[in-house]
N, C-alpha and C positions, 0 to 999 in steps of 0.2 A: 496897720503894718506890723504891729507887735507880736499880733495872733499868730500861731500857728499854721504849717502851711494848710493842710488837711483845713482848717477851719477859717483860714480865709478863701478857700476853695468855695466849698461851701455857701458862705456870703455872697460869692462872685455869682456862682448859680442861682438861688435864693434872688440876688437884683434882677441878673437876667430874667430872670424867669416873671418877676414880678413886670417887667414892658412888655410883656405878651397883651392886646388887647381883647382876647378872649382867650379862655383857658379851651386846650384840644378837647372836642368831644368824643375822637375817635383815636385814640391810644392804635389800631393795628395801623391807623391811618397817616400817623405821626412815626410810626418807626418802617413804615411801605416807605414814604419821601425821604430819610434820612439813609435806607438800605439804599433808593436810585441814586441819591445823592451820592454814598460813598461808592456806587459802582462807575459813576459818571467821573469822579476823579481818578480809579485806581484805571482806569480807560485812559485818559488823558498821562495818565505816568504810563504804562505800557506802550502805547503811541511813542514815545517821547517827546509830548507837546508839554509835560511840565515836568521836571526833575528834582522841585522840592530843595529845601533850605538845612543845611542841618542846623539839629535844635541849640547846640550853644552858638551858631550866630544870632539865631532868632531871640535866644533868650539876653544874649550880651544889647541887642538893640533895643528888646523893651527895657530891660533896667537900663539901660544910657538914656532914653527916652524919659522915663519916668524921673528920674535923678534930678533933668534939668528943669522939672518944673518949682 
């Protein structure tokens, strides 16, 4: 937690990335599902079926979250 923000980023991704149980072998095929992905939610905000959190609640919850451990 001392680190830097940029460089606990970093780490975060670095972990995540390390529970992948096989690494993509198709790079156009990993950013095709994350393009439908992101079009399947800005869908869902247009609709009005999701209208989204603004980021200092979301941020004030995870540090409240994190604090009480």
């Amino acid at each position: 937690m001392t680190l830097p923000v940029k460089e606990r980023a970093d780490v975060a991704a670095e972990l995540l990335a390390s529970l992948d149980e096989e690494p993509a072998e198709n790079a156009a095929e990993v950013e095709a599902a994350w393009a439908h992905e992101i079009e399947r939610r800005a869908r869902r905000v247009m609709n009005g079926e999701s209208v989204g959190e603004p980021w200092e609640d979301v941020r004030a919850r995870v540090v409240q979250r994190l604090t009480e451990r």
